[in-house]
C-alpha positions in Angstrom: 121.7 211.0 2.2 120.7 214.8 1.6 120.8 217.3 4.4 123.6 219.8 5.6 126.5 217.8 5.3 125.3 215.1 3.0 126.3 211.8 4.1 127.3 208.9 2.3 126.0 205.5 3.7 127.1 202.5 2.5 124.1 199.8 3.8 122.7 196.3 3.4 119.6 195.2 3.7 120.3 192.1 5.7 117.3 190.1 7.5 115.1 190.8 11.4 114.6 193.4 13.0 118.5 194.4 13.8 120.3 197.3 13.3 124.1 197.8 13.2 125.7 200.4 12.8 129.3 201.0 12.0 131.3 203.9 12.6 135.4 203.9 11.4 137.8 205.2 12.4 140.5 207.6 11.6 138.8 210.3 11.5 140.2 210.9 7.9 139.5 207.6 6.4 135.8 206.0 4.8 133.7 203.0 6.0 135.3 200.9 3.5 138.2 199.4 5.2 135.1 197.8 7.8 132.8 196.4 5.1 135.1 192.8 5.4 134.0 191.3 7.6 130.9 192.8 8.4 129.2 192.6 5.1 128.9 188.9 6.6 126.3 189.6 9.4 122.7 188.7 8.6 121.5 192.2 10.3 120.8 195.6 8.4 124.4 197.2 8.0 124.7 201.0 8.3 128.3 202.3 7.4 128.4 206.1 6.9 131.0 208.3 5.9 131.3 210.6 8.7 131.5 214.2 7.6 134.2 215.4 5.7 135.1 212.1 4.9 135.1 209.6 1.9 132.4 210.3 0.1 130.2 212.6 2.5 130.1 216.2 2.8 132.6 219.0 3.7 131.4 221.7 6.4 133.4 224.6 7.6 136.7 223.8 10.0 135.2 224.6 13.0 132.0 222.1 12.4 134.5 219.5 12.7 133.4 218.4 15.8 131.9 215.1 18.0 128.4 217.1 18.3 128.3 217.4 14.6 128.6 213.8 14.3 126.1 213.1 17.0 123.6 214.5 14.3 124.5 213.3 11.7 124.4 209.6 12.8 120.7 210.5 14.3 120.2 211.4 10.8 121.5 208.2 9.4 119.0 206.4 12.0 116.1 208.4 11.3 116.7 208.4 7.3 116.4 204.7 7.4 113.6 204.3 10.2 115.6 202.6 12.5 114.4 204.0 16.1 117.4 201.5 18.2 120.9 200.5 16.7 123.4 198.4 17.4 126.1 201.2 17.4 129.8 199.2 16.4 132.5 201.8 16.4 136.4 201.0 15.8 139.5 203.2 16.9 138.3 206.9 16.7 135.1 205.7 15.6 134.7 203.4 19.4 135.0 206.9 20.9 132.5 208.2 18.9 130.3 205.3 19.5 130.6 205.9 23.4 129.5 209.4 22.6 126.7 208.8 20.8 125.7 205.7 23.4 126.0 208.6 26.0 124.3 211.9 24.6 121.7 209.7 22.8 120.8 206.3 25.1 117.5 206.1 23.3 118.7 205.3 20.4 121.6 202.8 21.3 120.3 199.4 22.0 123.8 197.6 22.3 127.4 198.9 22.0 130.6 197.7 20.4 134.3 198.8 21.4 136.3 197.5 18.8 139.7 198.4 18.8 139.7 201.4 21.0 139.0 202.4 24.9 136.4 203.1 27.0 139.4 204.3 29.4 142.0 207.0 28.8 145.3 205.7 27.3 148.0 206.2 30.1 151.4 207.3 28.5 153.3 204.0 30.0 150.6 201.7 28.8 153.0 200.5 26.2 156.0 200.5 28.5 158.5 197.2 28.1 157.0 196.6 24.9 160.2 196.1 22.6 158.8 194.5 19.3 156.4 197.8 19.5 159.3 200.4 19.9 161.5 198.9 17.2 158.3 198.8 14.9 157.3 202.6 15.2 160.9 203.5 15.5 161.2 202.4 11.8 157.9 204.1 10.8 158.3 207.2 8.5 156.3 210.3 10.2 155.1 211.6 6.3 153.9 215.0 8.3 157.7 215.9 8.2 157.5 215.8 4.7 157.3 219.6 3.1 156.7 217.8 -0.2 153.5 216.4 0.6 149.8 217.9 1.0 147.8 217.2 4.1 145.7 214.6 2.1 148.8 212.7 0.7 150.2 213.0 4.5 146.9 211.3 6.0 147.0 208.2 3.3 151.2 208.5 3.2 150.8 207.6 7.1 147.4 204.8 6.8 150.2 203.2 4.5 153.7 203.6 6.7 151.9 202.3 10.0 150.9 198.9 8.1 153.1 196.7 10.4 152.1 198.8 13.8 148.5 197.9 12.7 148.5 194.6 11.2 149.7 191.6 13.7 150.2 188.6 11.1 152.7 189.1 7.8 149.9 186.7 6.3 147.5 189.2 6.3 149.4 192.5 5.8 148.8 192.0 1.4 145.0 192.1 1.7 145.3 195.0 3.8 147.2 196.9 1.8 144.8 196.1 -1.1 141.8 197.0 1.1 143.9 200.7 2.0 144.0 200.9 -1.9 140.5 201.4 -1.8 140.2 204.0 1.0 138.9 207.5 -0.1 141.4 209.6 2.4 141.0 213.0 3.1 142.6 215.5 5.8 139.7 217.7 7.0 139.8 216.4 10.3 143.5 217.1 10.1 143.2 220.3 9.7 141.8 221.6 13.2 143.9 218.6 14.6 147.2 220.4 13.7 145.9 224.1 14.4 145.1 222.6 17.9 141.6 223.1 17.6 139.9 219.7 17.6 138.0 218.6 20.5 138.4 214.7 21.2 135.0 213.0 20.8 135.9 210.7 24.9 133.4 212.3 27.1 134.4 212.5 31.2 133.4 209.4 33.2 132.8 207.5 29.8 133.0 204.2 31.8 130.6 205.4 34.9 128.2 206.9 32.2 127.8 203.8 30.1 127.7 201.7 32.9 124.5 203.3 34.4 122.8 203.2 30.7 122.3 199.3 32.0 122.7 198.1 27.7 124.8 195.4 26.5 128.4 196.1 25.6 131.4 194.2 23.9 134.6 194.9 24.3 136.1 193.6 21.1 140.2 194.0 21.1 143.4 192.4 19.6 145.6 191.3 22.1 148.2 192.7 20.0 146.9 196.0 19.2 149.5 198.7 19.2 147.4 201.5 19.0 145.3 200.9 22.0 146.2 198.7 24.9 144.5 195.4 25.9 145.5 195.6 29.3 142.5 198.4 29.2 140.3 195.7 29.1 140.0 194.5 32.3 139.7 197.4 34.4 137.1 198.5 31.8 134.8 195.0 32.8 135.4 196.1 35.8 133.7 199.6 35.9 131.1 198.1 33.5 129.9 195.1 35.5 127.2 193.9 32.9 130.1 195.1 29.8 131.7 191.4 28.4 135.0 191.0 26.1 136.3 189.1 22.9 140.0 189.4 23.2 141.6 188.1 19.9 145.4 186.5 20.7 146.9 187.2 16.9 145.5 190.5 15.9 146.4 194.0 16.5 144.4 197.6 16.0 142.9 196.0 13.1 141.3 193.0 14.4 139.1 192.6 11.7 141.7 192.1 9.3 143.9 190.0 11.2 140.8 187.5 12.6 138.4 188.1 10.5 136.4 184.9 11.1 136.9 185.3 15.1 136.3 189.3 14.6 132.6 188.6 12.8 131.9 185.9 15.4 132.2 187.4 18.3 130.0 190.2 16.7 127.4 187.8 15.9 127.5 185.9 18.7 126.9 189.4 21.0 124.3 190.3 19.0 122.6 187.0 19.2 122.8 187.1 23.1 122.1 190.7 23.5 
């Protein structure tokens, strides 16, 4: 997609009237890793690159930031004609999503969590968790690495927190495959380690989503590691009209881990919303 960055948007044409557009994560990683499952839905899938990543545009370090992406994404909407999405976003990319949901109601006409929080992640959310200790006590930290460049770091690290992010042995060999694929980059790293980047969660996300009166899912594995479930709840509770899919064997990756639950839950929301 021309324009100042380009973006890169990976898209099917699907069938109706719907829109859904997916935002990953990371920051420094592409929409690949999302495509399975989501290639599945019958809808129009949008999955950009957000800038600076995969195979979109570089801008200067200090663009690196959540407004930036609030335009580009309008772009992505208005490039394609689509005047109300579905807006999916998972880990980073479910803050972004609020964001967007927030400084741009009009366009949002449904919005999914997946793997991430509407709420701030308290530092004892993961207290008397042993299995998660003893995991990310093993995991090698590849930024301590003098050997290694900042992009090498970023993909170094996708590859090291493999157990922390994958819940079921069965389906950690398809994810490493998928991680293969992954165009990784460490623009967003950059500002992050100067100290400069400015988190994309907005104040009073919850309250501010709640009084936008749209649909929302809440779409989490109960074993996530990177974000806590027990977020949920209190979440459903600020949002009165907001609903959940809790998936009991995935972790942050839901969508590898359950990927028939993961696409169901989406297509069932979307059916009912």
């Amino acid at each position: 997609m021309p324009g100042e960055p380009e973006i890169f948007v990976a898209w099917q044409q699907g069938v109706g009237d719907r829109t859904l557009l997916a935002i990953h994560g990371g920051p420094d990683w592409d929409h690949s890793y999302l495509r399975d499952p989501l290639e599945q839905l019958d809808c129009r899938l949008l999955m950009p690159d957000l800038r600076g990543c995969g195979r979109s545009g570089r801008v200067p370090e200090e663009e690196y930031h959540p407004d930036g992406v609030m335009r580009d994404l309008v772009r992505v909407l208005d490039e394609f004609g689509v005047e109300r999405a579905d807006v999916l976003g998972h880990s980073y990319g479910g803050m972004v999503a609020q964001r967007f949901a927030i400084t741009h109601p009009s366009r949002v006409r449904s919005l999914i969590v997946s793997g991430s929080s509407v709420l701030p992640v308290p530092p004892d959310a993961f207290a008397g968790w042993t299995e998660r200790d003893e995991i990310l006590a093993r995991q090698e930290d590849p930024w301590q690495r003098e050997d290694l460049s900042p992009e090498e770091c970023v993909r170094a690290e996708a590859f090291a927190a493999v157990q922390a992010n994958i819940w079921r042995p069965e389906a950690i060999p398809g994810y490493l495959r998928r991680l293969e694929d992954v165009r990784f980059g460490a623009e967003w790293a950059r500002p992050f380690l100067a100290g400069t980047l400015v988190s994309p969660r907005l104040p009073d996300a919850a309250q501010r989503i709640a009084e936008l009166g749209i649909p929302v899912l809440l779409l989490h594995g109960k074993q996530d590691m990177t974000f806590p479930v027990s977020l949920v709840e209190p979440t459903l509770k600020l949002i009165p009209h907001a609903r959940a899919a809790v998936l009991e064997e995935a972790g942050h990756m839901a969508h590898v881990d359950e990927p028939d639950g993961y696409v169901g839950a989406v297509r069932e929301f979307l059916a009912s919303s």
